[in-house]
C-alpha positions as CSV (number, residue, x, y, z in Angstrom):
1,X,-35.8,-48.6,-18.6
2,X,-39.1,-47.3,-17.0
3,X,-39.1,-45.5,-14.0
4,X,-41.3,-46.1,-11.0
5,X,-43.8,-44.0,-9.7
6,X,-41.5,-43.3,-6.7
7,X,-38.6,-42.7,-8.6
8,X,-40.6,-40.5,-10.7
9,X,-41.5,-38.6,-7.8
10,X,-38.0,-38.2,-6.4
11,X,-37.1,-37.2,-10.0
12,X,-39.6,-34.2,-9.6
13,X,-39.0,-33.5,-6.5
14,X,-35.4,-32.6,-7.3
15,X,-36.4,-30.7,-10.2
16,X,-38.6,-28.7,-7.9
17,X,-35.9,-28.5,-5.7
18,X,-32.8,-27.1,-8.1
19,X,-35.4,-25.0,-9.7
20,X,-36.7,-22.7,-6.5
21,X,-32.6,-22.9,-5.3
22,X,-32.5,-21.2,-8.7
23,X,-35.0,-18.9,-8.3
24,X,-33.9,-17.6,-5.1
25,X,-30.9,-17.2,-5.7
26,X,-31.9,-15.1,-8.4
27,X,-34.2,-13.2,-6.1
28,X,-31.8,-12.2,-3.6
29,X,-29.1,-11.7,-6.5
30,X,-31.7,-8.5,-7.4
31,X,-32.1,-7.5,-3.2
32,X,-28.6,-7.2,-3.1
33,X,-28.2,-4.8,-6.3
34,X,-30.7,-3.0,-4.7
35,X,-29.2,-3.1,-1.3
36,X,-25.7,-1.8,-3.0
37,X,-27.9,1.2,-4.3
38,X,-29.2,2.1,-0.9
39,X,-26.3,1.6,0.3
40,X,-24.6,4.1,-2.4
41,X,-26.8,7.0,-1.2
42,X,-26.7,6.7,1.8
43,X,-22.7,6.8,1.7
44,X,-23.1,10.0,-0.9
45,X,-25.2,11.4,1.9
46,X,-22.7,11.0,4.1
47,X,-24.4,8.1,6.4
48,X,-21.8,6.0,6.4
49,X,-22.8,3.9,9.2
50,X,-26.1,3.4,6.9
51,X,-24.3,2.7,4.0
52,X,-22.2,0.1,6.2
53,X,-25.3,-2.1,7.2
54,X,-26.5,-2.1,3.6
55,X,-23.4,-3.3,1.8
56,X,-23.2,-5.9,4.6
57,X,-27.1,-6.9,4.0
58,X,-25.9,-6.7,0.0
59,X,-23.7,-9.5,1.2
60,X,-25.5,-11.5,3.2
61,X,-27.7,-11.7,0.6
62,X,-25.0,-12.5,-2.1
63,X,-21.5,-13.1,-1.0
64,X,-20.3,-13.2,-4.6
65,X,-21.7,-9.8,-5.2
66,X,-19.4,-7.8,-6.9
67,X,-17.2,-4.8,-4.3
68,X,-19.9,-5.5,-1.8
69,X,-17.0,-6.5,0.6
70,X,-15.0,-3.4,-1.1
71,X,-17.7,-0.9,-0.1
72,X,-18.2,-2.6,3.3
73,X,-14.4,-1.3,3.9
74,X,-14.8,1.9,2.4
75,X,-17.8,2.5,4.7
76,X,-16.0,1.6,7.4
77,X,-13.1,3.7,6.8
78,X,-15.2,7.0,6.1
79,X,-16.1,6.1,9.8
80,X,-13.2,6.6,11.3
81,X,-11.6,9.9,12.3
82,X,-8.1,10.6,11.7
83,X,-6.2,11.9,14.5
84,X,-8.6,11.1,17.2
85,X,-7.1,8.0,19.6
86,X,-10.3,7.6,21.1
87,X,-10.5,3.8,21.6
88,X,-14.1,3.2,19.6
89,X,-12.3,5.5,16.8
90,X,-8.9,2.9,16.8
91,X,-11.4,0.2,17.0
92,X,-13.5,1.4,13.9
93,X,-9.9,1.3,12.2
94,X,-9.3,-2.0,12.8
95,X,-12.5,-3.3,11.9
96,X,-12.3,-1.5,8.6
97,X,-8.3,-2.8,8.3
98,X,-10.2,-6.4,8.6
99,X,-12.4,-5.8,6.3
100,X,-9.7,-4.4,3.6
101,X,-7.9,-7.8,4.1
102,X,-11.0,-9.9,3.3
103,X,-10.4,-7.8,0.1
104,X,-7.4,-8.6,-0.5
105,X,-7.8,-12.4,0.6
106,X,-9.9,-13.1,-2.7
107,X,-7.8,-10.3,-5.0
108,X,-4.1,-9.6,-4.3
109,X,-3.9,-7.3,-6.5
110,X,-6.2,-4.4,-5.0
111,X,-4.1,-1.4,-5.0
112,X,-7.1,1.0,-3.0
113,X,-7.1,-2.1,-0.1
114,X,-3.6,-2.6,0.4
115,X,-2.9,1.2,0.2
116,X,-6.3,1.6,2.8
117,X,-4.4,-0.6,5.2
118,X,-1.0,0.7,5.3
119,X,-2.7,4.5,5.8
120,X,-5.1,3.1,8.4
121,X,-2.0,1.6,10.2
122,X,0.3,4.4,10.0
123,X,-3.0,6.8,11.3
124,X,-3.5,5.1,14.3
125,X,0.6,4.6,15.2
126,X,0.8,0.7,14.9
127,X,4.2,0.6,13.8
128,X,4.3,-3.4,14.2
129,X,1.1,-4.5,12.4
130,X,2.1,-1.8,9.6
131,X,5.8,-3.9,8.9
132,X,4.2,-6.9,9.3
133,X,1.5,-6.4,7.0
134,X,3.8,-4.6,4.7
135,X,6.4,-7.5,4.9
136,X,3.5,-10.6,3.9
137,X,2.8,-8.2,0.8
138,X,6.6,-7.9,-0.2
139,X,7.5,-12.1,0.5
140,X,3.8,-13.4,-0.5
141,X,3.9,-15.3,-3.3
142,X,0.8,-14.9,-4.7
143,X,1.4,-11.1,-4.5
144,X,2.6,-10.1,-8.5
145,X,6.4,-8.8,-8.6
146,X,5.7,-5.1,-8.9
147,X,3.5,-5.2,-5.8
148,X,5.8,-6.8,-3.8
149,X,8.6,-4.0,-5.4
150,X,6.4,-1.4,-3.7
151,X,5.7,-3.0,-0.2
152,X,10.1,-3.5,-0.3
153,X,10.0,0.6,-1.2
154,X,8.0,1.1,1.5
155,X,10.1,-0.6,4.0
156,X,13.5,0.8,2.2
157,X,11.8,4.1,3.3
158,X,11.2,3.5,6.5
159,X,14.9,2.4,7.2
160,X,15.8,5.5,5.5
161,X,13.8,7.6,8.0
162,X,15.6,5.8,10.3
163,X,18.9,7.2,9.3
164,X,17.9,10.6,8.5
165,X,16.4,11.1,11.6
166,X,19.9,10.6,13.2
167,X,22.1,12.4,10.6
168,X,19.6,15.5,10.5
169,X,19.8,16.3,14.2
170,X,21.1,19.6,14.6
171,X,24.3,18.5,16.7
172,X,26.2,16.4,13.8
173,X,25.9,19.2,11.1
174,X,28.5,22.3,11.0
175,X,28.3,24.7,8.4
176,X,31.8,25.1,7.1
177,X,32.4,28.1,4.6
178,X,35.6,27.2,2.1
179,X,36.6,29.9,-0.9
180,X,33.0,31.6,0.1
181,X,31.1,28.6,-0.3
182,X,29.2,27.6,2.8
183,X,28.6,23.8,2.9
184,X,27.3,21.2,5.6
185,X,30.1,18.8,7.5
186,X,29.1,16.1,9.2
187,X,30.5,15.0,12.5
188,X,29.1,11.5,14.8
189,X,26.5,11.9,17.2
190,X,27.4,11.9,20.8
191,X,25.8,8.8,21.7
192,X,27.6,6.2,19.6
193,X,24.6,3.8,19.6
194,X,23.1,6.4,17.4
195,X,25.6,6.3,15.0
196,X,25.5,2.2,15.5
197,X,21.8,2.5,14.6
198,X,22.1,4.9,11.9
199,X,24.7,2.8,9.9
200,X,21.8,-0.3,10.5
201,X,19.2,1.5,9.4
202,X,21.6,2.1,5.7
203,X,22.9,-1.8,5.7
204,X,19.2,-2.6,5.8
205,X,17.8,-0.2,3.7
206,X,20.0,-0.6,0.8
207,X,19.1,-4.6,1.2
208,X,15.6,-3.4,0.9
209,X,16.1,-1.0,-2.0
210,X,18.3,-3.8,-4.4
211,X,15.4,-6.6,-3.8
212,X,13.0,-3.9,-4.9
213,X,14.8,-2.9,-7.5
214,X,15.3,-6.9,-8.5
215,X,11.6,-7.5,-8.5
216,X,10.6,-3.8,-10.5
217,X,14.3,-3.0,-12.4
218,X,11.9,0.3,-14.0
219,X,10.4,1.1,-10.2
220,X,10.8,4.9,-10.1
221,X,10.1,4.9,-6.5
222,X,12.5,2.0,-5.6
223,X,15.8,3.7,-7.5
224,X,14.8,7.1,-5.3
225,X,14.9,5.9,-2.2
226,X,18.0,3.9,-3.4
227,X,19.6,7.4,-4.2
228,X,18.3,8.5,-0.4
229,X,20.1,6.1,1.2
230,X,23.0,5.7,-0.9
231,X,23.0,9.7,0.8
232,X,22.8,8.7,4.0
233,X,25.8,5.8,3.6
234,X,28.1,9.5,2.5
235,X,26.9,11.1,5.4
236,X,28.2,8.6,7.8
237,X,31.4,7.8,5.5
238,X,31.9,11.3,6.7
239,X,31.5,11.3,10.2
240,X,34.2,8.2,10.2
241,X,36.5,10.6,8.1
242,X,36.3,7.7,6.1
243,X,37.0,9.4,2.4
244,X,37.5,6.3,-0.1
245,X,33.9,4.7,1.6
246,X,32.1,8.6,0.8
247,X,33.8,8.8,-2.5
248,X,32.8,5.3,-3.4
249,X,29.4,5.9,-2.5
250,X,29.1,8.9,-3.7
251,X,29.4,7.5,-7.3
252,X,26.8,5.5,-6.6
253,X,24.8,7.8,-5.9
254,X,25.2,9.9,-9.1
255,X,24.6,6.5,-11.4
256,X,21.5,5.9,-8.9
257,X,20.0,9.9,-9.4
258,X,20.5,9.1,-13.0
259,X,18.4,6.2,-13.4
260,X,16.0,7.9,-11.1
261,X,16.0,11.0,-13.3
262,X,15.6,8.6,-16.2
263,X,12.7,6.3,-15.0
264,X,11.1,10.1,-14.0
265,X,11.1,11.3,-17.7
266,X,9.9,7.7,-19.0
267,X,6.8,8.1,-16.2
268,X,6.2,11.6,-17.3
269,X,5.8,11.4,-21.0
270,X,3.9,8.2,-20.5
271,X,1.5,10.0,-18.2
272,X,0.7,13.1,-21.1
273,X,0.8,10.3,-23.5
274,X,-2.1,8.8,-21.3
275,X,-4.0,12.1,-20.9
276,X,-4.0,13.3,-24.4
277,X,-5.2,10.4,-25.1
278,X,-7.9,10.9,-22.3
279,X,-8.6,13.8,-23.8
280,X,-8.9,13.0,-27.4
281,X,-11.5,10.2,-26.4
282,X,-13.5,13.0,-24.4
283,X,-13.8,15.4,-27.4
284,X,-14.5,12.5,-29.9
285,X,-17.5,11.9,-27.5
């Protein structure tokens, strides 16, 4: 079938079209490499706020360009000053918290975004946004089983500081010497609602430690702070006088260390295993 002269033109006209699309795009694919670069020295220099408008310009120009989002965060965060709660500082937080999650919105799996946010929210005291974050990682599905493990640690830890803040106060502990051994007991604290809150803080620990320890069964970090709290649940058996309870737990605490002590030796040989090999690579080079 033969085209007309006005579908011919069309027909070019497309061409034309697809073919200067093409073009640009692979003319602004080369700015933003370029704009990454400037954007690399200046954050080596130590102009972050520099580097900040060229990885934004990198992306602009190329929103598919590779960490350009990444560096925009890490710009952001060098930025920020820890330990000053001057609002513009909090804010510069924040912005670089937003800009972590954009991260983590196209890869889950980012280990340097997720742990950016969680220090960014624990620098500037937002308790709240730090749980809530760190409880969308642990129940997200699209978040792999060993991350979610570590965002359940997390929050196992935090119940635990709970506890121990409580059980550690200097009123509840007596030191008791028996056949010239000098050991702590523990008694209740005076305001019962700490105890109360204390024996919470355990109940929901330990729920937090087992689904950790469901989703990562070799987590070294998840059986630790299982071991912690299992502690803390002998402490307050204690201060009940309640004897079967502490015995009880503390037999799971020895099976608990164990494993801990285990998963330690296993990480430990499998990081010399990982440096020798490191190392071997380097001298072969």
């Amino acid at each position: 079938m033969k085209l007309s002269h006005a579908q011919k033109a069309i027909a070019l006209l497309a061409f034309l079209v697809a073919t200067t699309m093409s073009g640009c795009g692979l003319v602004n694919s080369l700015r933003a490499k370029n704009a990454l670069n400037e954007g690399a020295r200046a954050y080596k220099s130590g102009n972050f706020q520099e580097a900040e408008q060229h990885f934004k310009h990198a992306l602009e120009l190329s929103p598919d360009t590779k960490n350009a989002q990444f560096f925009v965060a890490r710009s952001l965060h060098a930025q920020y000053r820890p330990g000053v709660e001057a609002d513009q500082n909090v804010a510069k937080a924040r912005e670089a918290i937003a800009a972590y999650q954009q991260v983590l919105d196209k890869d889950p799996t980012s280990d340097e975004a997720y742990n950016a946010m969680v220090y960014l929210y624990r620098q500037i005291k937002d308790e709240q946004k730090e749980r809530e974050f760190l409880t969308a990682r642990a129940t997200g599905a699209n978040s792999p089983p060993d991350k979610r493990s570590q965002a359940l640690t997390v929050l196992a830890s935090k119940e635990w500081n709970c506890s121990y803040q409580i059980t550690e106060q200097k009123e509840v502990k007596t030191t008791v010497k028996e056949d010239n051994k000098s050991f702590i007991k523990y008694k209740k604290p005076v305001k019962e609602e700490d105890f109360q809150q204390a024996k919470k803080c355990v109940t929901e620990g330990m729920k937090l430690a087992e689904q950790a320890i469901s989703l990562d069964a070799n987590s070294e970090q998840a059986w630790s702070f299982k071991t912690n709290l299992l502690l803390e649940a002998v402490k307050l058996d204690e201060m009940e006088d309640n004897n079967d309870a502490k015995a009880e737990h503390q037999k799971q605490v020895e099976a608990a260390q164990k494993r801990t002590m285990e998963l330690n030796e296993i990480n430990r040989k499998k990081r010399e295993a990982e440096e020798e090999k490191a190392k071997a690579k380097e001298d072969a080079s």
